[in-house]
N, C-alpha and C positions, 0 to 999 in steps of 0.2 A: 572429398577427404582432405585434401590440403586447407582447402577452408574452414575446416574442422580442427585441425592439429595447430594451423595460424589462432584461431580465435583461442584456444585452449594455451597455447605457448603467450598470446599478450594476454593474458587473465588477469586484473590487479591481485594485488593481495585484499582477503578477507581485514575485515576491523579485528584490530591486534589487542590483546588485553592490556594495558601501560605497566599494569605490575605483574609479578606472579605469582604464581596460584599458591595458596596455603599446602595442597598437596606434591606440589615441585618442592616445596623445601623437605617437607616429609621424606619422600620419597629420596632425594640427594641426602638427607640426615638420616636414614635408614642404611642405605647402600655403599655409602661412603667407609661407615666403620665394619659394613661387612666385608669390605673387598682386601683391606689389611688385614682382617683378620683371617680369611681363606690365603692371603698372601702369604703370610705367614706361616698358618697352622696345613697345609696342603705337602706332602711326602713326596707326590711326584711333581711336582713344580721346581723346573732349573728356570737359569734368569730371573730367580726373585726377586733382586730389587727393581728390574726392568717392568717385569709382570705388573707388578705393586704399580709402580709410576702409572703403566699405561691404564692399568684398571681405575685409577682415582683420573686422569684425564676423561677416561671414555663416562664416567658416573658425573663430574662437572659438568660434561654439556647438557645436562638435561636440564641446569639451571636456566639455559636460553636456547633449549626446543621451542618456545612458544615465542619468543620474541624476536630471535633470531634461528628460526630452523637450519638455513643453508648454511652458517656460518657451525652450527654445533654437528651437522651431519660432517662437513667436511673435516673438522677437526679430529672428533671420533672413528669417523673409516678412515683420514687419514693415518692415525696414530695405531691404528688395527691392522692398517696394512702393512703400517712401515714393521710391526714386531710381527706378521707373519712373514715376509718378505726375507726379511734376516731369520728366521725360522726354516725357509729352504732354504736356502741358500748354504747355511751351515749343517743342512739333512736333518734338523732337529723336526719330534713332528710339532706344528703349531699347538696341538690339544694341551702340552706337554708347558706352552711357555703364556697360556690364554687364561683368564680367569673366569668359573661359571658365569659369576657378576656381572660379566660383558655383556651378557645377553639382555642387559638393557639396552643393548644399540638397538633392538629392536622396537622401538618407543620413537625413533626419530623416523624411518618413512612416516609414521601416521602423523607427526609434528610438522613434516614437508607440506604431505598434501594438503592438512589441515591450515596451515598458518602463510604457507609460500605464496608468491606469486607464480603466472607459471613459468617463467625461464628460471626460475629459484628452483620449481619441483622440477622440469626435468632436468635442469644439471645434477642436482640434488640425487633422482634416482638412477644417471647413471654414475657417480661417484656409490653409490650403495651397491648394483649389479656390480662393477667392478672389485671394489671390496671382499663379497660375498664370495666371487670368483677364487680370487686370488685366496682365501679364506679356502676355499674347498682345495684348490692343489696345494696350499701346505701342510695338509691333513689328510691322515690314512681313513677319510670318510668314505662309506661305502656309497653306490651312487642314489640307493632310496634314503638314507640318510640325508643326503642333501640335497635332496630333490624336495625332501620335508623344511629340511629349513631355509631354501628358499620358498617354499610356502608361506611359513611364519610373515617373512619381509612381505609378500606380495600380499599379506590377508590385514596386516599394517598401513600398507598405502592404501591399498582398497579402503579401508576403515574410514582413516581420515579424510579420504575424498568424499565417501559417503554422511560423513559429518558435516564434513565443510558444504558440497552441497544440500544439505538438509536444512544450512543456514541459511542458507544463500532462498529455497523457497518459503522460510520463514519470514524473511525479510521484506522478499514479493508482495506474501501476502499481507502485511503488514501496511507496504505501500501502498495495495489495493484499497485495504478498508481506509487508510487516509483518506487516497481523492476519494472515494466514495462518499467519507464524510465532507472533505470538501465542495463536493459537487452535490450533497445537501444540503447545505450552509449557503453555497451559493444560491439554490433555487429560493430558499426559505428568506434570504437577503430580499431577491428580485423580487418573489412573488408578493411579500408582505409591504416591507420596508418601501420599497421601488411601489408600490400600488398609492400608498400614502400620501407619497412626496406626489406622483404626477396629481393627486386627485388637488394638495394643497396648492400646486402650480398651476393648475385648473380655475382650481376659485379665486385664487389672485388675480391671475388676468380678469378675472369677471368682476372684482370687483372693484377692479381699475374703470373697466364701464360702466358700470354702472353706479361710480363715483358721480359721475357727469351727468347720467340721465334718469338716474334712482336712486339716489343718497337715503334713505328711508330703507331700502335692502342694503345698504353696505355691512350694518352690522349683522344682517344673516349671515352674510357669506364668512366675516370674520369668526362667529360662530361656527362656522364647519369649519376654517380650515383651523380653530381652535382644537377640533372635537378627533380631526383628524391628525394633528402634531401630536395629541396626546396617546392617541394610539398606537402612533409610529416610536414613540417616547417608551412604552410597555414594553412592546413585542423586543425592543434594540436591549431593553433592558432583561427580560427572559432572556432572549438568545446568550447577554454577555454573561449570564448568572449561567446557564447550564455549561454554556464554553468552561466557566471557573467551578465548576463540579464535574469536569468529565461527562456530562451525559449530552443525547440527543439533543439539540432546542425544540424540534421536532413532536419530540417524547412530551418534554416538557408542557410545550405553548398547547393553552385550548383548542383544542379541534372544534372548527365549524363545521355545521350539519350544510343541508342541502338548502335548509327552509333561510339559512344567511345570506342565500342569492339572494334572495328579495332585499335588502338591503341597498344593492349596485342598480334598485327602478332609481329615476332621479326624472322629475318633471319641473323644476325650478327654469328652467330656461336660462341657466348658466353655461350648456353648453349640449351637446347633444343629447336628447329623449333619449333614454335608457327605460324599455319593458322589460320585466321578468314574466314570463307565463310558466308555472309548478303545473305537471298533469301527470294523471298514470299514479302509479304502486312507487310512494319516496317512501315511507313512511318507515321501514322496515332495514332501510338498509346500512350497511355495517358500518362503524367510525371510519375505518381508512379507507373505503370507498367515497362515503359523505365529504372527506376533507381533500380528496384527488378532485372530485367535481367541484367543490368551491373554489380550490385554487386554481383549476385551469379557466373558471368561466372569471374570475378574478382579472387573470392575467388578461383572458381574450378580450375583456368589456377595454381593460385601462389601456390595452394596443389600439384597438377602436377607437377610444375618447380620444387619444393622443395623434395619432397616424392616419384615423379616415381623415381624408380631404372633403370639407363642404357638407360633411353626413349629419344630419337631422334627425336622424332615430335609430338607438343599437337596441336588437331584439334577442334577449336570452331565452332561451327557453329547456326545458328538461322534461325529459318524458322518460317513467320509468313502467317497464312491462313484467312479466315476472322471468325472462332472461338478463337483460342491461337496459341499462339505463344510457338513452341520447341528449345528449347536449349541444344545441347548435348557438351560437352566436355570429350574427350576421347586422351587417349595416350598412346606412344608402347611399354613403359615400360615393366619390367617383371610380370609376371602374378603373381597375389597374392590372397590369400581365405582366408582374412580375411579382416577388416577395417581398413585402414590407418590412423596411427596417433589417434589412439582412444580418449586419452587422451585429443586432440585439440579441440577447442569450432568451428573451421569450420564448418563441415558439421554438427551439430545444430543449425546455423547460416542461413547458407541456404537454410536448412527442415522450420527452421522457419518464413522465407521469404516469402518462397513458400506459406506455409500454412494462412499465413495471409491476402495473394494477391487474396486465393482462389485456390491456383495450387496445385498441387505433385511434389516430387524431389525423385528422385533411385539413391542411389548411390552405386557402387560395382563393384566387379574384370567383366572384358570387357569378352565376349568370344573368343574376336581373341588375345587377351593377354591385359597385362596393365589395368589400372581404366579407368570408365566410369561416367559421370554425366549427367542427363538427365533430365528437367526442364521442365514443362508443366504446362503455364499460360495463363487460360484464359483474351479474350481482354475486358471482361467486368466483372468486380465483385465486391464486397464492398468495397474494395481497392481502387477503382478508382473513 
């Protein structure tokens, strides 16, 4: 409970509007010539010109309820109290020296909670308790009468609090689907972008050797990693296009099917044998399924290329049945007992794939040697 009423009491203030609202001036330009003119025109009203003053002070702070709550709440029940205060004290009743008007003060609790921080609102409500107070003993108010209109106050703060926090889950959510989209941007960065560069940093070194011992293949390799900067060139160029439309890049960019794996075979002898083996029921299955299996055997092949130590051939393979579809990618590297690359946001990338398509993903040291990756999505799930 204390750490309840602590976190509540440091509360910052909510984002404040800089100017004020078209309906605060309405509203102060409405109420202003009404409260002179019940000052006025009102039979049982003594202390008119006093009435008159306090009633055009208490209808002014609503110009900075929203900008300054605490500052208009205390001016207002100050200025109410001080003319009920002098109201008993000289036995007058309060009713008699108050303007209907006034009953805008009831406009600042909901201005507290909404706009305050929290030692603003609870100074705030009990500068208003005490007011209200002091308001009911200088008036012949019965006590269900004012048992109602401390209602009013208390259905005021309530209000505003429920405003204010209604922003405040607005706002969450709001957050949310940012990293969200962050945390797609980032995978779509790694898994495309990031796949490119290792594959062109792949065939560079290769063709640094085979400078020396095959000048006749140098300009293949310069060929691929041609073929490959130009696709890295596309995809950065989608991505910054739909960044600058507001939409997905996601949405956007071409979905690979499953039959794009075959793409990642590679028998050049620039670096490790890459097989694809396709088997089973692919033929059938949905685009965002299709593009969850190309980008995690994507990623898994290019952590392979990059990470297996001394491995001479990565094996893809997909088998689809008519529940899911398995994907293992595995290579003969040296055997390892721990996780590759820890540091790397891949295989979070691919666990997270998995998990949002509705699958599982294992990843870790093979038992016939080398890393294993192993991908199991089913063909039907929320994802699709």
């Amino acid at each position: 409970m204390t750490s309840a009423i602590r976190s509540l009491l440091t509360e910052s203030r909510p984002a404040r509007p800089t100017t004020r609202a078209w309906w605060d001036w309405a509203l102060v330009g409405l109420l202003l010539p009404t409260t002179v003119i019940e000052g006025l025109l009102r039979d049982d009203l003594v202390w008119r010109p006093t009435a008159i003053a306090v009633g055009v002070v208490v209808v002014l702070t609503l110009w900075r309820r929203s900008t300054h709550p605490l500052l208009a709440v205390v001016v207002a029940c100050g200025a109410a109290s001080a003319l009920n205060f002098a109201a008993m004290i000289a036995g007058v009743d309060a009713e008699r020296v108050s303007l209907y008007t006034g009953a805008c003060v009831l406009l600042l609790p909901y201005s507290l909670l909404r706009w305050g921080g929290g030692y603003e609102a609870a100074i705030g409500l009990v500068i208003v308790v005490v007011s209200a107070f002091l308001a009911v003993a200088a008036t012949s108010t019965e006590f269900v009468e004012a048992l109602l209109g401390s209602g009013f106050f208390l259905f005021s703060a309530a209000l505003g609090a429920a405003v204010r926090y209604r922003g405040h889950a607005r706002q969450r959510d709001f957050e949310q689907v940012r990293l969200r989209e962050r945390a797609q941007l980032a995978r779509e960065l790694h898994d495309t972008v990031a796949h490119h560069v290792s594959a062109i940093a792949i065939q560079a070194q290769a063709g640094r050797m085979l400078a020396t011992t095959q000048p006749d293949r140098v300009l293949d390799v310069f060929g691929v990693i041609e073929e490959a900067a130009s696709r890295t060139l596309d995809e950065m160029r989608t991505m910054v296009g739909a960044l600058r439309d507001g939409e997905s890049p996601a949405a956007l960019a071409p979905q690979p099917s499953v039959r794009d794996i075959e793409q990642f075979a590679r028998r050049d002898g620039s670096g490790a044998r890459v097989e694809v083996e396709l088997t089973g029921s692919l033929d059938d299955l949905s685009p965002s399924l299709a593009a969850t299996l190309y980008r995690i055997a994507q990623e898994a092949v290019t952590n392979a290329t990059r990470h297996a130590r001394h491995a001479t051939r990565i094996d893809v393979q997909v088998r689809g049945d008519d529940r899911c579809v398995r994907l293992t990618v595995a290579d003969n590297g040296e055997r390892v007992t721990a996780g590759r690359n820890p540091s790397g946001f891949g295989l979070a990338g691919m666990s997270e794939r998995a998990a949002q398509f509705g699958g599982t993903l294992e990843a870790g040291p093979n038992a016939g040697g080398g890393w294993i990756v192993q991908a199991v999505l089913p063909r039907r799930s929320r994802a699709s």
